[in-house]
C-alpha positions as a Python dict, from the first residue, in 0.01 Angstrom:
ca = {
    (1, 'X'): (0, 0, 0),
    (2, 'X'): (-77, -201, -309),
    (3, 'X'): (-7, -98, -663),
    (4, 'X'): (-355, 23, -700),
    (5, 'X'): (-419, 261, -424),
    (6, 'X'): (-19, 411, -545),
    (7, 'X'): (-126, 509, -856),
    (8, 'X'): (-503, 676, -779),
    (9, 'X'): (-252, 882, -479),
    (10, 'X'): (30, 963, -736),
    (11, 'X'): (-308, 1062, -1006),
    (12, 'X'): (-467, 1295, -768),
    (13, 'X'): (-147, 1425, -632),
    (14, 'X'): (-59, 1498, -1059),
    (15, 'X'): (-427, 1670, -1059),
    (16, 'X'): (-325, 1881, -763),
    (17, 'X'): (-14, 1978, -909),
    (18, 'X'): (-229, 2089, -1237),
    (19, 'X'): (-430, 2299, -1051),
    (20, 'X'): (-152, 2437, -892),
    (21, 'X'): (19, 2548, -1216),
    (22, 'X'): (-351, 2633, -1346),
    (23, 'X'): (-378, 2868, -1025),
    (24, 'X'): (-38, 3040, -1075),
    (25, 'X'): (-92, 3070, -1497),
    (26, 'X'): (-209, 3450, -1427),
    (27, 'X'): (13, 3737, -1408),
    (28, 'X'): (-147, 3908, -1130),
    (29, 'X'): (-163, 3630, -943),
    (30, 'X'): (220, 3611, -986),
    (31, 'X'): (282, 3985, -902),
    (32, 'X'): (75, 3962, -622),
    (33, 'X'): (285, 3671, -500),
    (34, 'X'): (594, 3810, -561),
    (35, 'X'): (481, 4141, -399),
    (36, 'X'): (432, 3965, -64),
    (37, 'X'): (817, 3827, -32),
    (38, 'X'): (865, 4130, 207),
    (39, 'X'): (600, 4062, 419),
    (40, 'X'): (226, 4117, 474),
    (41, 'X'): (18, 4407, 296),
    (42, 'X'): (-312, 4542, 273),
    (43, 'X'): (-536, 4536, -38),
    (44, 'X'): (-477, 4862, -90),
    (45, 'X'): (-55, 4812, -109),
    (46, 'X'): (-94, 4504, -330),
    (47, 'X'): (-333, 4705, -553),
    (48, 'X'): (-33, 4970, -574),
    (49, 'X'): (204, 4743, -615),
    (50, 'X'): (65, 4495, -907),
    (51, 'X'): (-83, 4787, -1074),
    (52, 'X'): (-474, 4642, -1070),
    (53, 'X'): (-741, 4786, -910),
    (54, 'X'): (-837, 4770, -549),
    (55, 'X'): (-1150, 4498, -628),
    (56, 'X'): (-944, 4266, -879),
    (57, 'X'): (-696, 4223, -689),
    (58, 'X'): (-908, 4140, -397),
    (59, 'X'): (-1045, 3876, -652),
    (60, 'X'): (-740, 3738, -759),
    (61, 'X'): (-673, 3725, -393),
    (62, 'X'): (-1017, 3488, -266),
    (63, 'X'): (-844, 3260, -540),
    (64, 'X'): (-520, 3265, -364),
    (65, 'X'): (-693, 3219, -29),
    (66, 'X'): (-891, 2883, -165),
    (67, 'X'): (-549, 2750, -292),
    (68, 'X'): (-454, 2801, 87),
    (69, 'X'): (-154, 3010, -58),
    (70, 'X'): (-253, 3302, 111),
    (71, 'X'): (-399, 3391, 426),
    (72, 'X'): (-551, 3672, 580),
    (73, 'X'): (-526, 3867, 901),
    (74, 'X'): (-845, 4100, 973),
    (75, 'X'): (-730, 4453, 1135),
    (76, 'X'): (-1045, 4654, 1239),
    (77, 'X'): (-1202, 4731, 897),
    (78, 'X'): (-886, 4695, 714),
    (79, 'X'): (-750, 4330, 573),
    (80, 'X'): (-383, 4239, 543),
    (81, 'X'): (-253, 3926, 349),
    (82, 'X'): (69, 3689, 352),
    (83, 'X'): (189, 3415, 221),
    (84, 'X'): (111, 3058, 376),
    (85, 'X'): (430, 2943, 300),
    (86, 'X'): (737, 2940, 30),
    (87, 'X'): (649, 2753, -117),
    (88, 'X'): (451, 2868, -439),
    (89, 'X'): (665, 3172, -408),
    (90, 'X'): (960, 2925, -525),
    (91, 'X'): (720, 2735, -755),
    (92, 'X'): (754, 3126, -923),
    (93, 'X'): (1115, 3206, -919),
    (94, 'X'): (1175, 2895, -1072),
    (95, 'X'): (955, 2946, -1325),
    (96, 'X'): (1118, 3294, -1336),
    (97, 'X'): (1493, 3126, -1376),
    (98, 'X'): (1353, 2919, -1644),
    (99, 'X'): (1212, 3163, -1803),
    (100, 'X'): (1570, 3316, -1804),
    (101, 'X'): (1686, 2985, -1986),
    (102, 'X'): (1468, 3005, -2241),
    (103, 'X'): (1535, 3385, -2320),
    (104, 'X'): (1904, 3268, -2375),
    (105, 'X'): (2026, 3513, -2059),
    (106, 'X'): (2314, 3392, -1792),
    (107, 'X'): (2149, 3256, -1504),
    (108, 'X'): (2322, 3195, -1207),
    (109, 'X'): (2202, 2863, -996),
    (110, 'X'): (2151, 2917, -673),
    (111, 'X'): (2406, 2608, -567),
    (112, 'X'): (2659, 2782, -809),
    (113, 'X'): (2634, 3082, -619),
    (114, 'X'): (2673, 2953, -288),
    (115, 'X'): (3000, 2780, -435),
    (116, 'X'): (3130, 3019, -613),
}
């Protein structure tokens, strides 16, 4: 690959990555992640558990599903979610454990806790 066709792949791949952040800059969006580390749930449960209503979450959610974060499993009339993968679920805990840094609290790494 010449020098040329490297950097337009590493530019759109730096896009992507921006609207990746741009996608997780929303708090509900974050909860909602977060809620789904046990597992799948209904609209209903993530409502409950992010503390939004039934029909914001479920548009926070169609955002989710475009990002191809989430996906969806259809169960007679009712719809369950999950994540696709980890992996903006860890694009969120580390922006957790930063967060941690930057409030000055003791935050263990994850190799430091498997070593110590």
């Amino acid at each position: 690959m010449n020098a040329s066709l490297q950097t337009t792949s590493a530019e759109a791949h730096v896009e992507l990555a921006v609207e990746i952040f741009s996608m997780l800059a929303d708090a509900t969006r974050v909860r909602i992640l977060l809620a789904l580390r046990g597992g799948e749930l209904a609209v209903g449960e993530l409502s409950e558990a992010v503390g939004k209503t039934a029909p914001a979450v479920s548009q926070h959610l169609a955002k989710l599903r475009l990002a191809r974060m989430v996906v969806a499993r259809h169960e007679g009339t009712r719809v369950f979610y999950r994540r696709s993968d980890d992996h903006a679920l860890q694009l969120v805990l580390d922006a957790m454990h930063q967060a941690g840094h930057s409030l000055g609290l003791a935050v263990a790494h994850a190799e430091e806790r498997a070593n110590g």
